[in-house]
C-alpha positions in Angstrom: 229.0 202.7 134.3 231.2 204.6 136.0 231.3 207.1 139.0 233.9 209.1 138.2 233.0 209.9 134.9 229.6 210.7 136.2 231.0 213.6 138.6 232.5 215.0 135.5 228.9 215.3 133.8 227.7 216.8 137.3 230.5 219.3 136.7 230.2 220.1 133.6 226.5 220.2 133.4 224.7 223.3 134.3 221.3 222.3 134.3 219.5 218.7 133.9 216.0 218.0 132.7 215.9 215.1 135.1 216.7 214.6 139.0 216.0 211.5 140.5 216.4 210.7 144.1 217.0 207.3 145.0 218.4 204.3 143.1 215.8 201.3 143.7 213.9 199.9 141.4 211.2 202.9 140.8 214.4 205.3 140.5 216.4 203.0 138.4 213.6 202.1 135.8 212.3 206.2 136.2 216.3 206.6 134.6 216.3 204.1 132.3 213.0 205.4 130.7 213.8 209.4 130.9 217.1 208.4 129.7 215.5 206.3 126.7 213.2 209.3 125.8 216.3 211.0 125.0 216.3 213.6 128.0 219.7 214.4 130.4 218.6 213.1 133.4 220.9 212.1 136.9 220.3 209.9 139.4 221.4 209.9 143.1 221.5 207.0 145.8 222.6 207.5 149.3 223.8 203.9 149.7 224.0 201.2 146.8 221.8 200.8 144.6 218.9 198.8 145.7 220.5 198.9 149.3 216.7 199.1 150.8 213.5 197.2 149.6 214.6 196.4 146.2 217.3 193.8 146.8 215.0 192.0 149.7 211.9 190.7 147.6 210.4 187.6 147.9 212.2 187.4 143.7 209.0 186.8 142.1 207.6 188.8 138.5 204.2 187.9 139.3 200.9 189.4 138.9 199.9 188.4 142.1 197.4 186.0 142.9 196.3 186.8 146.3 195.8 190.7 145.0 193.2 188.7 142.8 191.2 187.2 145.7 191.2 190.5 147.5 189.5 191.7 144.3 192.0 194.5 142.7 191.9 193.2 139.2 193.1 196.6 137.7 196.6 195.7 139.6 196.5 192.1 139.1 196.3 192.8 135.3 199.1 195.6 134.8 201.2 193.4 136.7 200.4 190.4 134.3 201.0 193.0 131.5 204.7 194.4 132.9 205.6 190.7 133.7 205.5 189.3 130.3 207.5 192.2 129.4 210.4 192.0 131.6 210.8 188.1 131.1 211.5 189.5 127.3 213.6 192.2 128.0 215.8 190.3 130.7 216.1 186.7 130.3 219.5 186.7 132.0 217.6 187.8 135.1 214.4 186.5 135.4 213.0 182.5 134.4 209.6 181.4 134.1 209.1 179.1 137.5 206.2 176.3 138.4 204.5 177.2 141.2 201.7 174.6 142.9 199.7 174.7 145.4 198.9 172.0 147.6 195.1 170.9 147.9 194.1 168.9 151.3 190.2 168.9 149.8 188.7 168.3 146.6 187.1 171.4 146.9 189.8 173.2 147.3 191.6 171.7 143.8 188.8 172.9 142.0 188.3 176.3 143.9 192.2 177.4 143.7 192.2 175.7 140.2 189.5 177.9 138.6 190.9 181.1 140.7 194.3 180.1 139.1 192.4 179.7 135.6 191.4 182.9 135.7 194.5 184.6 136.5 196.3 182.8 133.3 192.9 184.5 131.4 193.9 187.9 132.7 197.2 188.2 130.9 195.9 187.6 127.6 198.6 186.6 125.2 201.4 187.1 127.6 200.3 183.4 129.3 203.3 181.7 130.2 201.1 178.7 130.0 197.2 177.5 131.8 197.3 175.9 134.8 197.1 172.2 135.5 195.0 170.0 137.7 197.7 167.3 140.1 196.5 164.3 141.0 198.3 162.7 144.4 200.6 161.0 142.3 201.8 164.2 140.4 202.1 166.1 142.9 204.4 163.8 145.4 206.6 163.4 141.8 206.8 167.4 141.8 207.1 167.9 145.7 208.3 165.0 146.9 208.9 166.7 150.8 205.1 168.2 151.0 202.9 166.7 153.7 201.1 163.7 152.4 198.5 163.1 155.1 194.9 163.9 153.7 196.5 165.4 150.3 194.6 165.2 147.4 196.6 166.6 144.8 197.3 170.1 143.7 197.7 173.0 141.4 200.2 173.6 139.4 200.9 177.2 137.8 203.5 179.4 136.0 205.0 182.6 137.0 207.8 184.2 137.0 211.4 184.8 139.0 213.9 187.0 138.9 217.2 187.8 141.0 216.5 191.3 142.3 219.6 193.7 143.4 221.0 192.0 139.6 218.1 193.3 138.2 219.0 196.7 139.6 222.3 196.4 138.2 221.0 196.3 135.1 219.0 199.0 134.7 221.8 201.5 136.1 224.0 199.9 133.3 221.1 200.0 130.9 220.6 203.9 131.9 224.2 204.7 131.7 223.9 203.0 128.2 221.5 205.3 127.0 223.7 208.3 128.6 222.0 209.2 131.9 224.4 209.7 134.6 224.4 207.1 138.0 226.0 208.2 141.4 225.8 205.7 144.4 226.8 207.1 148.0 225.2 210.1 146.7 223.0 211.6 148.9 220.5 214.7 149.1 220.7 216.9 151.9 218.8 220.1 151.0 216.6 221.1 148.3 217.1 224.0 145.8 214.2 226.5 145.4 213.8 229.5 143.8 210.4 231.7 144.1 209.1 228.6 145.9 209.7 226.4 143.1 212.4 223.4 143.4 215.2 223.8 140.8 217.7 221.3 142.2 219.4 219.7 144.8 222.6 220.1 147.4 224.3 216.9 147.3 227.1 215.5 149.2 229.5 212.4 147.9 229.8 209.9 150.8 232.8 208.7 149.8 234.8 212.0 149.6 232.8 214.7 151.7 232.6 217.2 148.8 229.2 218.7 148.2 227.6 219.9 144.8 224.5 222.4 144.1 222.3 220.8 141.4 219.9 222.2 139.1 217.3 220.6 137.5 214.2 221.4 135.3 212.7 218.6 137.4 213.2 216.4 140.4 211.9 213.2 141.1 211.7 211.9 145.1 211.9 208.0 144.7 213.0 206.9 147.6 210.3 203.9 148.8 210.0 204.3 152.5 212.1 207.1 153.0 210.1 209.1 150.3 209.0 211.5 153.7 212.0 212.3 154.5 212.4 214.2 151.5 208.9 215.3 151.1 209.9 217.0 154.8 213.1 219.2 152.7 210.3 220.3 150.6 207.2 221.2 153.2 207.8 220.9 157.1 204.8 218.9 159.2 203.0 217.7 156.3 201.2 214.5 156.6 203.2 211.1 156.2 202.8 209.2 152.8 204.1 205.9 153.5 202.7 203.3 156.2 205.9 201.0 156.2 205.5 196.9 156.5 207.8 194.6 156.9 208.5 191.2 155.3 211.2 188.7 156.2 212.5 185.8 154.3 214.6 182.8 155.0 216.6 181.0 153.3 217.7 177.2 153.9 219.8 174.5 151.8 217.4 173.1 149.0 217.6 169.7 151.3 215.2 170.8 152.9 212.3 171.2 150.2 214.2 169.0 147.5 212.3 169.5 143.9 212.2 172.0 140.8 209.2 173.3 141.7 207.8 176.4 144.1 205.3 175.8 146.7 202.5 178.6 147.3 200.5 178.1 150.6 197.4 179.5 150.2 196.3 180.7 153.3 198.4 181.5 156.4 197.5 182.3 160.5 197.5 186.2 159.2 195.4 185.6 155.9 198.8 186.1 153.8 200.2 183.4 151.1 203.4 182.1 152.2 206.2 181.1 149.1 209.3 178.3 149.5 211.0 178.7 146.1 214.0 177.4 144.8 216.5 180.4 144.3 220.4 179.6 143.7 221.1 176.3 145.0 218.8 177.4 148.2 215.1 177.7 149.1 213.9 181.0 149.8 210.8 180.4 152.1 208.6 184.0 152.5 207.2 186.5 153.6 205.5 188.2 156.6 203.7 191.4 156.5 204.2 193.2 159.9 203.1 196.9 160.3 205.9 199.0 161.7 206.0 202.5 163.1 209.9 203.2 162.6 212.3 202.6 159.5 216.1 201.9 159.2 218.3 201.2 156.9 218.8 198.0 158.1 215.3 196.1 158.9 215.9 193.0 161.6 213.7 190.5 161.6 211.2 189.9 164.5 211.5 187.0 166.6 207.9 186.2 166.1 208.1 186.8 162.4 210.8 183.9 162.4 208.8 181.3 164.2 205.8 182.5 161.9 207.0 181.3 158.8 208.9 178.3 160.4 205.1 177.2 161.9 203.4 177.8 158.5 205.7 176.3 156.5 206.7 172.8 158.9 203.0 172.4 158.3 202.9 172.1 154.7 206.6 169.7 154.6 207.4 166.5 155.9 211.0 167.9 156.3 210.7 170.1 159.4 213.0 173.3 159.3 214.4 174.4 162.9 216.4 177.7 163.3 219.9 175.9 163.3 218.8 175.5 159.8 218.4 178.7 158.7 221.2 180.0 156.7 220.2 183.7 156.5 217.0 185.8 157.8 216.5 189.0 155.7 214.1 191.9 156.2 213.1 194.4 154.2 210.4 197.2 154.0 207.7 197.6 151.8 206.3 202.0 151.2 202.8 201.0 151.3 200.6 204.1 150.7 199.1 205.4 153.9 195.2 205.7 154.1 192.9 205.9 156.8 192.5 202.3 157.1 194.3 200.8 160.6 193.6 197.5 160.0 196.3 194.8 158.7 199.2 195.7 156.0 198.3 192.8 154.3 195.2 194.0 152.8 196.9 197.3 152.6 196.9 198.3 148.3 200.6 197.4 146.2 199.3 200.4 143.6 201.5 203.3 143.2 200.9 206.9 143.8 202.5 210.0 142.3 202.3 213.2 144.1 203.4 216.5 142.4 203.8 219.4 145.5 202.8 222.7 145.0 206.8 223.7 144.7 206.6 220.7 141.6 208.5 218.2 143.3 207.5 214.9 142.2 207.3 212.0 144.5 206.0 208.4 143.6 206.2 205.6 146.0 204.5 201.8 146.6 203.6 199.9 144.0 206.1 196.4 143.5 209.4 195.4 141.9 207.0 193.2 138.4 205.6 197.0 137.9 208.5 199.5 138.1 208.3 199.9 134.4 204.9 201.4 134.2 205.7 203.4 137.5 208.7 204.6 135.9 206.6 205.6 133.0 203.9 207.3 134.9 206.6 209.3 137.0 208.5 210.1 133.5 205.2 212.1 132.2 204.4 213.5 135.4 208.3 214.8 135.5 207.6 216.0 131.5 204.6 218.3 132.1 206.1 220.0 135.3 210.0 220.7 133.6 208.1 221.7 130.6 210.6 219.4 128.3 209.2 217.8 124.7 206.8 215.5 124.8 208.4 212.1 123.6 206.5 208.7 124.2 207.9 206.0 126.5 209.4 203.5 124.7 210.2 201.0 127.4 207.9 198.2 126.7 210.7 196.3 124.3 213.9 197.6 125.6 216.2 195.2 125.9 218.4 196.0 129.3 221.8 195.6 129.9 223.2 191.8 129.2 220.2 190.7 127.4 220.9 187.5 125.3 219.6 184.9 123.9 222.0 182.2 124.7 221.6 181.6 128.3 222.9 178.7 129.9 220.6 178.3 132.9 222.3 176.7 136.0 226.3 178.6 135.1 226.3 181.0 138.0 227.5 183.3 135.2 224.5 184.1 133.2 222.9 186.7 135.4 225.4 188.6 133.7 224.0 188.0 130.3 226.5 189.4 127.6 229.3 190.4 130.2 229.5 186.7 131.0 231.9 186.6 128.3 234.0 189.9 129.4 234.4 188.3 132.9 235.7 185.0 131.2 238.1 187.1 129.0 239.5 188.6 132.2 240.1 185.0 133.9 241.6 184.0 130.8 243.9 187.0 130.9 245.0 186.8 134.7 243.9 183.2 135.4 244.6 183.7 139.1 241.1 185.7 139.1 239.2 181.9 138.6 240.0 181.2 142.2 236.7 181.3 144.5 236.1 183.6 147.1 234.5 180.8 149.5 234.4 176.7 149.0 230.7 176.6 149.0 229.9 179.6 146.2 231.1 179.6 142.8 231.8 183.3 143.1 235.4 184.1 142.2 238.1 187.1 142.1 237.0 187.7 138.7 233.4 189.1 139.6 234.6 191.5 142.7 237.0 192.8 139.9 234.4 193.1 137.6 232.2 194.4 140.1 234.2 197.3 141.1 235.4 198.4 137.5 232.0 197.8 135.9 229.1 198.1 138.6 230.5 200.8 140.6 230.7 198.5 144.0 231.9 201.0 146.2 232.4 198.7 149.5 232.5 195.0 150.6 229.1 195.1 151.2 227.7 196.3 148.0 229.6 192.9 146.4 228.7 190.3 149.4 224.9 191.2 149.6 223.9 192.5 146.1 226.8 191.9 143.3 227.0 188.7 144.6 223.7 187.5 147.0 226.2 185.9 149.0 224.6 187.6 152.9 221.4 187.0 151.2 222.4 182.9 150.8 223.7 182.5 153.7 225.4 184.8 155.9 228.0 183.1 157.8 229.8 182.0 154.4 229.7 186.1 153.8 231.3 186.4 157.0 234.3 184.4 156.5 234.7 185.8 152.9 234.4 189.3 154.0 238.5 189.8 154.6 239.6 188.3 150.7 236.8 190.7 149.3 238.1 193.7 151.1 241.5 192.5 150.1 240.8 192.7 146.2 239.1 195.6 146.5 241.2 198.0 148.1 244.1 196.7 145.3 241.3 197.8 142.7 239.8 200.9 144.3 243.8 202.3 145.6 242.6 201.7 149.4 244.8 200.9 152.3 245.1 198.4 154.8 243.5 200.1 157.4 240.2 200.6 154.5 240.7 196.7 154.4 240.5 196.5 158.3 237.6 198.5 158.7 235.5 197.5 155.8 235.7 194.1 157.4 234.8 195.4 160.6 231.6 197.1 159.5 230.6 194.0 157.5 230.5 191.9 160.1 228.9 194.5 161.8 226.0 194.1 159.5 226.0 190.7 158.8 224.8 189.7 162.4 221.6 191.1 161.4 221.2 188.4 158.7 222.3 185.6 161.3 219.1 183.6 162.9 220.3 183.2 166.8 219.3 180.1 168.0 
């Protein structure tokens, strides 16, 4: 994967069969399958890849049970379906996790245990195993920091986790694999049309100010919560598609909620479940769901969304968290589909929607990180019929991506870089000063911001602090203090100067306040 070759294809190419707009998870996946079906497609991200909503998940591959108790069985079971497919295709990236729920009632261990039954009955023979009835006993062993007055047991299920912004990574290397082309810092600023019909894109490179005029048989508007920004290029005043919400996370030292296993809490003060799962050496403890009328870049979290999960979850663990505790607060937004119903984003639908304009641009939005294949799929087709290109069948379901192997070794910081684990070894063992780590408390070293920027296109500190490594996302202030080293190897790498270094550093820290929880 790499971005300079990929300006050479955007040269040299007079006209694609694919466009896609933004490099999440949808626009990732849309690449990797369009790609796959043997078709020249490009993609362009105006930050990183999965800058936005798709590096700030709560990391679960799940089907979701609470979209089961709100009765959506049609999404519960697709996402049952695309989970047991990406635990096969990415085992470097995702794990199969125990999850249990507390029960303070009998009733409630039989209520949530037949609920939790009938999700395992859902996906068929892509079960990662039935669920289990806990006695007091069992579940103290499992959870040994959960509240023990009036508890009578518990649930215990299996679902799945994955690290997210590496999952991105992935599928850009697994599309460039397969010979799409990937530009980050890549941004659309106009759209091509001719006779009223879209045939391309202007687009300017962040990182050196030139601008290019794309054409394309079709283009694909990906963008999540930003998807009306483009739509707006396309019609002026029409009608916004995407009612944005916000979920925050936190994440604490594992101290705090010692254990293998990950706690779902049921029912919280806004009717959501709330999730503490273990996640690199940390707990992640998540999410809210708080309906917003603005959208940035860089989501904050709310004061009150703080204290909310801090309440619901001190309730369910003897080990009380304050917010001296919290090692870093993220935020991201979710691109709900907008309907006429005002009433709480948490009861707001996680389908997707595709929407092909009357000048054939295609844009799909909302939906969830487990389903991106199938979204990918369903934009794929849509993007088929309108460029009038062959008609090949996806053939995603068994693709292995980038870095799939067999032979992981769980627990080596290492293997979420499946097959490359080996590659970055071979490059300590050739310049053995690259083993050195980049802070104390990480086992991140030299090695990996090398790797990053001459294999995952890391164009700035940032990109390797929050989503190379999930450094920011771990816990900021060791970021922070690793931010000037970072900088330092990559402007040797990248042929930047000093004052690149100074800046970059600058800006980091700059952005890093936002993942700091002010006490």
């Amino acid at each position: 994967m790499n971005r300079k070759n990929s300006f050479i294809q955007v040269k040299e190419t007079d006209l694609w069969d694919m466009l896609v707009i933004g490099g999440g998870a949808t626009g990732l996946g849309i690449a990797v399958d369009a790609a796959n079906r043997g078709f020249k497609v490009l993609l362009l991200e105006k930050h990183d890849f999965a800058k936005g909503t798709s590096s700030r998940s709560t990391k679960l591959v799940h089907g979701g049970v609470r979209y089961l108790a709100q009765g959506n069985i049609k999404l519960v079971v697709e996402a049952l379906r695309e989970r047991g497919f990406l635990l096969k295709n990415a085992p470097h990236l995702t794990r199969v996790q125990q999850f249990i729920i507390p029960a303070y009632s009998h009733w409630q261990k039989w209520f949530y245990g037949v609920g939790l039954t009938v999700y395992d009955m859902l996906s068929n023979k892509l079960s990662l195993g039935k669920p289990k009835i806990l006695g007091k006993k069992s579940m103290i062993k499992a959870m040994p920091s959960i509240e023990k007055k009036n508890l009578k047991g518990g649930i215990s299920y299996m679902d799945g986790q994955f690290d997210d912004s590496r999952l991105a990574i992935a599928l850009a290397q697994t599309a460039s694999d397969l010979g799409a082309s990937i530009l980050n810092y890549s941004s659309v600023v106009n759209l091509l049309k001719e006779n009223n019909k879209v045939i391309g894109v202007e687009a300017l490179d962040e990182i050196t100010g030139k601008t290019y005029h794309i054409k394309s048989k079709s283009v694909i508007n990906a963008t999540g919560v930003f998807v009306d920004q483009i739509i707006e290029m396309d019609e002026n005043e029409t009608p916004a598609m995407v009612m944005p919400s916000q979920g925050v996370h936190l994440v604490v030292d594992k101290k705090f909620f010692p254990g293998t296993g990950a706690l779902m809490i049921p029912k919280t003060t806004d009717g959501r479940v709330l999730f503490a799962l273990p996640w690199h050496d940390a707990v992640v403890i998540g999410t809210t769901d708080t309906a917003l009328n603005m959208i940035s870049e860089e989501p904050v979290a709310l004061e009150e969304e703080i204290e909310f999960i801090l309440l619901n979850f001190n309730q369910y663990n003897e080990i009380k968290i304050a917010r001296e505790d919290i090692l870093s607060v993220f935020a991201g937004l979710r691109p709900l589909v907008k309907t006429s119903n005002t009433g709480s984003t948490a009861f707001a639908s996680r389908d997707h929607t595709i929407i092909v304009s009357k000048s054939n641009l295609i844009t799909i939005t909302g939906g969830k990180w487990t389903t991106y294949r199938k979204m990918a799929k369903d934009a794929v087709n849509n993007a088929s019929f309108v460029g009038k290109l062959a008609v090949v069948k996806c053939a995603t379901r068994n693709l292995k991506l980038h870095g799939f192997s067999e032979n992981i070794k769980y627990g080596d910081h290492l293997s979420s870089y499946g097959s490359d684990r080996e590659k970055i070894l071979e490059l300590i063992s050739n310049q053995p000063a690259l083993a050195e780590k980049i802070h104390p408390l990480f086992n991140y070293t030299k090695a990996e911001v090398v790797w990053a920027v001459e294999n995952e296109m890391a164009m700035l500190v940032e990109d390797f602090l929050a989503r190379r490594s999930r450094m920011l996302f771990l816990n900021a202030h060791a970021a922070l203090e690793s931010a000037p080293l970072v900088a330092e190897i990559m402007a040797k790498e990248l042929g930047r100067d000093e004052n690149w270094q100074i800046e970059q550093v600058q800006e980091f820290s700059e952005l890093a306040k936002g993942y700091l929880a002010k006490v």
